[in-house]
C-alpha positions in Angstrom: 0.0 0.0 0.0 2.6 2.4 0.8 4.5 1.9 -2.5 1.5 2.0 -4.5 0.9 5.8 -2.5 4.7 6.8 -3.1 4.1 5.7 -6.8 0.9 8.3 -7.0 2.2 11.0 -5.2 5.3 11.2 -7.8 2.9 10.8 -11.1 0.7 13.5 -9.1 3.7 15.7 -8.2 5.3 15.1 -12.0 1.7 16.8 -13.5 1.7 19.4 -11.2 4.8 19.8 -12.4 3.4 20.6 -15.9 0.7 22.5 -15.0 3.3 24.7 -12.8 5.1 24.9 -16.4 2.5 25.7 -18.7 1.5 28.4 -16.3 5.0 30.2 -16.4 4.5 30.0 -20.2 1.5 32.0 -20.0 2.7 34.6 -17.2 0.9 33.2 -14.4 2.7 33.7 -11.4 -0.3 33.0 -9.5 -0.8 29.4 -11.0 2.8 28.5 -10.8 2.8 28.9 -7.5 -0.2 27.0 -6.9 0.9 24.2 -9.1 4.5 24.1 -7.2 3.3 24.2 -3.8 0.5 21.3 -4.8 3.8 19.3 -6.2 6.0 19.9 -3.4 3.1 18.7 -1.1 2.8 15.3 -3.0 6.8 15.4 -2.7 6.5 15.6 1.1 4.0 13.1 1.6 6.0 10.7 -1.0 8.8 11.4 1.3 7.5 10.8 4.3 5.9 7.2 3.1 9.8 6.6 1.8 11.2 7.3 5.4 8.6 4.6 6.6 9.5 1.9 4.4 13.3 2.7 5.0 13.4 3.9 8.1 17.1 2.3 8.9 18.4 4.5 6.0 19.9 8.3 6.7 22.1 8.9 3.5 19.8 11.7 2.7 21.8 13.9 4.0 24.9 12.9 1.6 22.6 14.1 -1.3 23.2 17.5 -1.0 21.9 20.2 -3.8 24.6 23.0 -4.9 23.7 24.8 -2.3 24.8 28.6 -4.7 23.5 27.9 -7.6 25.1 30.8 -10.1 22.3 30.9 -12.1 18.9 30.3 -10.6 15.8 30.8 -12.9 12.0 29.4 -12.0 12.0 27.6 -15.4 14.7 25.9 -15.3 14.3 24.8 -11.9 10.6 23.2 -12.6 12.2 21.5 -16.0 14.9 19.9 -13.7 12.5 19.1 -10.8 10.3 17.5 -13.2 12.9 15.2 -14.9 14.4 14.5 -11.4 10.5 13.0 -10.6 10.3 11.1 -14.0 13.5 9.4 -13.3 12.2 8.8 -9.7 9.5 6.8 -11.6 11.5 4.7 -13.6 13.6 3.6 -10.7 10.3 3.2 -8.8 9.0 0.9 -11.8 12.1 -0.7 -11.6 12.1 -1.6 -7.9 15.1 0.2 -7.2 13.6 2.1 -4.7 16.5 3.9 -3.2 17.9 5.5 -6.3 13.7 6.4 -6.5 13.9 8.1 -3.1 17.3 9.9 -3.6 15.5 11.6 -7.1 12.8 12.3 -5.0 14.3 13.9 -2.1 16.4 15.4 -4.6 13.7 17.3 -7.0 11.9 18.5 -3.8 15.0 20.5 -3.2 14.5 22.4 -6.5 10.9 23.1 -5.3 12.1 24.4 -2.0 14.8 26.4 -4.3 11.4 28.0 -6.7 9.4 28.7 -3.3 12.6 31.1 -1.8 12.4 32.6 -5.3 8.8 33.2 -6.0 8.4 34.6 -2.5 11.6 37.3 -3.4 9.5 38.6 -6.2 6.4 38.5 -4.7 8.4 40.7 -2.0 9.8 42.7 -4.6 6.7 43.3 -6.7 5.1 44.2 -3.0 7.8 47.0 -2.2 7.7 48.7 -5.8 4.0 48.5 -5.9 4.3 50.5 -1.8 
């Protein structure tokens, strides 16, 4: 039961994903967000089903993001969050369920990284519009 609930929560979290996309096509700041934070929450709870089934493990820690990114763009960010998740799957599919929760863990990094930025410009766009 758990696996088949990890298994949802990344397809889930992979078409937020592209909803979060098209929306930054169109200019939709509002939607993005929406769509990222409805990813990342799928992300959390595939997470937390993950650290049930392997509850022994704690190598999370040794996959560490770049934590200064040089160039940091919304876009890209989604793009790379979103393959991350599909590659998550194929593991998943593949019963190699570590390598699915390391791509997991690992795209919900990106997500935390388009959060921190849409709340700068939403910050931004606040003190210009003051």
């Amino acid at each position: 039961m758990k696996q088949e609930n990890i298994f949802k929560a990344i397809t889930s979290a992979i078409a937020y994903l592209e909803d979060s996309i098209e929306a930054l096509a169109k200019k939709d700041e509002k939607k993005v967000a929406h769509f990222a934070w409805r990813a990342a929450s799928d992300l959390e709870y595939a997470l937390f089903l993950f650290s049930l089934t392997h509850q022994d493990e704690t190598e999370s820690s040794s996959w560490k993001l770049n934590p200064h990114p040089k160039q940091v763009e919304t876009g890209p960010l989604l793009i790379s969050a979103q393959d991350l998740l599909k590659e998550a799957k194929n593991s998943f599919e593949a019963d190699e369920l570590h390598e699915a929760h390391k791509k997991t863990w690992m795209a919900r990094g990106h997500l935390l990284r388009v959060h921190d930025l849409l709340e700068k410009k939403l910050r931004k766009d606040e003190k210009v519009s003051s």
